[in-house]
C-alpha positions as CSV (number, residue, x, y, z in Angstrom):
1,X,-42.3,143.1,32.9
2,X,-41.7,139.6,32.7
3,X,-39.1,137.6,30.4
4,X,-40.2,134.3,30.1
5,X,-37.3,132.7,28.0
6,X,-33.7,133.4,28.2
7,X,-30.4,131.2,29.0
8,X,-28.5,133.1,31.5
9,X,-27.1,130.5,34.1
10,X,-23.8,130.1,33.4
11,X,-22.4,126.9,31.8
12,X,-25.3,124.9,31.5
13,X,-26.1,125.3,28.3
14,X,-25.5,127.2,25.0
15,X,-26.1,130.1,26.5
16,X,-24.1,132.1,28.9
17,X,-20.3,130.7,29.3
18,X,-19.9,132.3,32.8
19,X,-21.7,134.0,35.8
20,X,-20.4,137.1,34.1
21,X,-21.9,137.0,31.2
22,X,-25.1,136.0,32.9
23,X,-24.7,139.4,35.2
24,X,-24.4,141.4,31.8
25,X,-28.0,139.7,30.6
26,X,-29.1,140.8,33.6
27,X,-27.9,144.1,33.2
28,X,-29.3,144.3,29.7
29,X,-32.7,143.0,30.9
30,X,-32.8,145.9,33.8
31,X,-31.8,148.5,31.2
32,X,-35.1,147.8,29.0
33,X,-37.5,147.5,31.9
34,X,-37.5,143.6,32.7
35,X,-38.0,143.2,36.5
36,X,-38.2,139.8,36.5
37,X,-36.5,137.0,34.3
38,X,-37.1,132.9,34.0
39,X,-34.0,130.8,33.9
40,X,-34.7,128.3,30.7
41,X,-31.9,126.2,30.1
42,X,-32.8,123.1,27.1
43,X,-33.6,120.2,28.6
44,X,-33.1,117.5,25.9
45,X,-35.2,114.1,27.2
46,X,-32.9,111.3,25.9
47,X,-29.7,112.5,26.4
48,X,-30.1,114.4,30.0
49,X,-31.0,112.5,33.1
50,X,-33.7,115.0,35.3
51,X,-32.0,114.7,38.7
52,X,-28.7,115.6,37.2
53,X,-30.1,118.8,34.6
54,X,-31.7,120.4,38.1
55,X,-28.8,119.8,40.5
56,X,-27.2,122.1,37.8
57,X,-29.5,124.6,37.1
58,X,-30.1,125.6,40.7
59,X,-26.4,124.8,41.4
60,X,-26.2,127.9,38.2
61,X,-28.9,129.9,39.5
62,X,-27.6,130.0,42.3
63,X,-24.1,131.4,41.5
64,X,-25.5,133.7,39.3
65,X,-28.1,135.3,42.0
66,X,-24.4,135.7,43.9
67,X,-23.2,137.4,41.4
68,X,-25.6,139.5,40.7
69,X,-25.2,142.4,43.1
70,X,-27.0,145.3,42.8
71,X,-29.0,143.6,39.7
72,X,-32.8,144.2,40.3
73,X,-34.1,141.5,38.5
74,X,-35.7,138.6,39.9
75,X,-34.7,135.1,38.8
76,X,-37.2,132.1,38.1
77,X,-36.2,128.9,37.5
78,X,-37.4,127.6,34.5
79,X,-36.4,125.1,31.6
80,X,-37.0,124.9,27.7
81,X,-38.0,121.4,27.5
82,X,-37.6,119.7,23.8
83,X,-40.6,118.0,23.0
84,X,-40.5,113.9,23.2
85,X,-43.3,111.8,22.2
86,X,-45.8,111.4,25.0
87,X,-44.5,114.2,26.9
88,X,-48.7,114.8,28.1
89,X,-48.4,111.5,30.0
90,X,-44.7,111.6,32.0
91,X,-45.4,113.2,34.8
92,X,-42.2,114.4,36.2
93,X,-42.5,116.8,33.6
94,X,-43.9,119.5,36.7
95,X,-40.3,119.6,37.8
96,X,-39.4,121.6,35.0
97,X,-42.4,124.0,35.3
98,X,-42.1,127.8,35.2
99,X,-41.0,128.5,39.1
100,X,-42.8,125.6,39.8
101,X,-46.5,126.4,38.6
102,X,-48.5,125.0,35.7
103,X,-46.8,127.1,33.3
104,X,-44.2,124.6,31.1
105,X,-41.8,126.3,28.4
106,X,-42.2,123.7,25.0
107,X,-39.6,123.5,22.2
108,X,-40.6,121.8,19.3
109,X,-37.8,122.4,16.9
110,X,-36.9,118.8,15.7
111,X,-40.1,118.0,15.4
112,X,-40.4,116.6,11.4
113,X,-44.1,117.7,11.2
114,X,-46.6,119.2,13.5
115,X,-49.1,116.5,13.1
116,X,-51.9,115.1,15.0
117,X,-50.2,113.4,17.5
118,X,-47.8,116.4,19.0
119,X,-51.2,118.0,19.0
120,X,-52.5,115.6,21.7
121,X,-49.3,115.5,23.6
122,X,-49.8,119.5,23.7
123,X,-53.2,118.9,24.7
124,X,-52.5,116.2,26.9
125,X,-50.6,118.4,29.0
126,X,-53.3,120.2,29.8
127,X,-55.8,117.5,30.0
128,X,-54.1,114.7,31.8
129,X,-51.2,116.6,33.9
130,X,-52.9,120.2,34.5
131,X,-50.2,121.5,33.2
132,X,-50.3,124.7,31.0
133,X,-47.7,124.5,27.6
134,X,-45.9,127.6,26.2
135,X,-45.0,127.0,22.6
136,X,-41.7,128.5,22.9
137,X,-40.5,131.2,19.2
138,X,-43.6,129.7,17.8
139,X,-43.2,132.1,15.1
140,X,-40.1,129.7,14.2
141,X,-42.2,126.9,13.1
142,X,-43.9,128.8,10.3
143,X,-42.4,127.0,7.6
144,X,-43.2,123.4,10.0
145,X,-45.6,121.1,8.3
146,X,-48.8,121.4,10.0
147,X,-47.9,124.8,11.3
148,X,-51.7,125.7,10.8
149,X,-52.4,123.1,13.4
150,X,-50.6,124.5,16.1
151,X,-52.0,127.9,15.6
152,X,-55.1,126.2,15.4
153,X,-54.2,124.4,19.2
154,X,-53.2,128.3,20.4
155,X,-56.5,129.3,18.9
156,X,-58.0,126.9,20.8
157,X,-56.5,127.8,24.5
158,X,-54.6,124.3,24.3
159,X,-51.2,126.2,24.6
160,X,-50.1,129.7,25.0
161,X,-48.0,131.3,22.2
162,X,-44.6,132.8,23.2
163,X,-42.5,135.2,20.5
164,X,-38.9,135.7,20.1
165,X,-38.4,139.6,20.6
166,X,-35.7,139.4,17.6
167,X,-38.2,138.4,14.9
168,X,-37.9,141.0,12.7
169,X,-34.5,139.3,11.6
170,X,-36.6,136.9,8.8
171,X,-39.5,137.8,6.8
172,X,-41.4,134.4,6.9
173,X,-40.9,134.9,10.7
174,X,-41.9,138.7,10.5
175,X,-45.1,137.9,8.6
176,X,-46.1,134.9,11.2
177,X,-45.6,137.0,13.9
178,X,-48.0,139.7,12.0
179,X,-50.3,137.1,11.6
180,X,-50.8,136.1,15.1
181,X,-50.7,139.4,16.3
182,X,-53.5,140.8,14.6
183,X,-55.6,137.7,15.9
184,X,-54.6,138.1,19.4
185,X,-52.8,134.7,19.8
186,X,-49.7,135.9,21.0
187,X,-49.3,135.7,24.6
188,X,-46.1,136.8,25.8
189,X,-42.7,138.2,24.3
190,X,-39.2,137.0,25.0
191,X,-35.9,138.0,24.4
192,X,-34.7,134.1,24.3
193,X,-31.3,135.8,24.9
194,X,-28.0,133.8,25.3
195,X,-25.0,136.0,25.2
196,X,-24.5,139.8,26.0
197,X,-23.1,140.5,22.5
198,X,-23.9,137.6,20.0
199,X,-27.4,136.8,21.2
200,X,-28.3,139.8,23.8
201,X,-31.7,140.7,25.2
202,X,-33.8,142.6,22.5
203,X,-36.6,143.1,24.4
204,X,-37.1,147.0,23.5
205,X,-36.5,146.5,19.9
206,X,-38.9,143.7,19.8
207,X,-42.0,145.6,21.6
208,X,-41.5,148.7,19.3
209,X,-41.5,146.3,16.1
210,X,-44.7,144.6,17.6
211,X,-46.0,148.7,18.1
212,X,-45.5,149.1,14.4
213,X,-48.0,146.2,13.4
214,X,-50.6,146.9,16.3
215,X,-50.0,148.9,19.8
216,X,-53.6,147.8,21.1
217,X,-52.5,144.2,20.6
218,X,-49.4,144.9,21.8
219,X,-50.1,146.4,24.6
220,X,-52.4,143.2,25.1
221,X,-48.9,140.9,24.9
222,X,-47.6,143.5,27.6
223,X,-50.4,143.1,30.0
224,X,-50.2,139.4,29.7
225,X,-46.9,139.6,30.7
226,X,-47.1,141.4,33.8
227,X,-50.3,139.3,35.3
228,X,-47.9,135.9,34.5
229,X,-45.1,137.9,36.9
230,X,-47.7,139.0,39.3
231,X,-49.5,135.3,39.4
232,X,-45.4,133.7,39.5
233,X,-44.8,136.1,42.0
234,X,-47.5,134.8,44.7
235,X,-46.2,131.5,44.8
């Protein structure tokens, strides 16, 4: 299956310090059946210039492909991209697409509320630029003013709703993710992994804790999974 979030290019961001340590990701990904994996470094609008954040992602992706070996996961270049205010309207915002298709990992930690107006940059994404927003650990926002919004926006088919595979860690998180679950609106799982021992893939762990609540739904999550790596996998 597919892993849509993770930071395993090495020394780009917070997340894997060498190619090494990105190989060992890998590893851990292969181990708990991921056969394909999307490179999501932050991008932080602001403080990164765009030509200079992909000459070192692909410059990262590709020394970790190198590295890899005998690794048999496929890598997709990706980004987590930090939401901004009118994010719906910049339009080089497609160069940090999911392997180059609609599909655009959102962060929205920072964010001081989830009010009306980051609900129509959300939906201007899709409205304006074509372009298809994946609310990335969504279950993180749960304590966000005007959480109820975004799920309403997921509800909706504004934005896709991505989990963190390692939610069972907090129980405000644990119970969103129960919530959403139950009502269908999750989309995909993640592992959102960043080190091979502080922050390692959990993707195993977090499918069998998602079995627990609901296997149909899960199996639902799973299924979406595999059709994003089949559809990423034709371009």
């Amino acid at each position: 299956m597919l892993d849509l979030h993770t930071h395993i290019l090495p020394a780009v961001d917070d997340g894997a310090r060498t190619a090494e340590e990105g190989v060992a990701l890998l590893r851990q990904m292969q181990e708990q059946g991921v056969t394909a994996a999307v490179a999501t470094p932050h991008f932080f609008p602001g403080s990164m210039e765009l030509e200079d954040f992909l000459e070192r992602r692909n410059a990262a992706l590709k020394e970790l492909t190198a590295a890899g070996g005998d690794i048999q996961v496929k890598i997709i270049a990706g980004a987590e991209v930090l939401y901004f205010g009118g994010i719906g309207r910049f339009e080089n915002v497609r160069r940090l697409t999911v392997g180059g298709s609609r599909y655009l990992l959102l962060e929205l930690l920072g964010v001081k509320a989830i009010d009306e107006k980051v609900i129509k940059d959300i939906t201007d994404l899709g409205e304006r630029l074509d372009i298809i927003p994946v609310i990335a650990h969504t279950e993180r926002y749960c304590r966000y003013k005007g959480y109820r919004k975004l799920v309403s926006a997921i509800a909706d088919g504004r934005a896709l709703c991505q989990i963190n595979a390692g939610f069972s860690g907090s129980k405000p998180e644990t119970r969103a993710v129960k919530k959403l679950l139950r009502r269908g609106l999750i989309d995909f799982i993640a592992s959102d992994c960043h080190s091979p021992v502080s922050r390692p893939v959990k993707i195993e762990a977090g499918i069998k804790a998602l079995r627990m609540i609901s296997a149909t739904a899960t199996n639902a999550v799973i299924k979406k999974c595999n059709a994003l790596e089949e559809e990423l996998n034709k371009l």
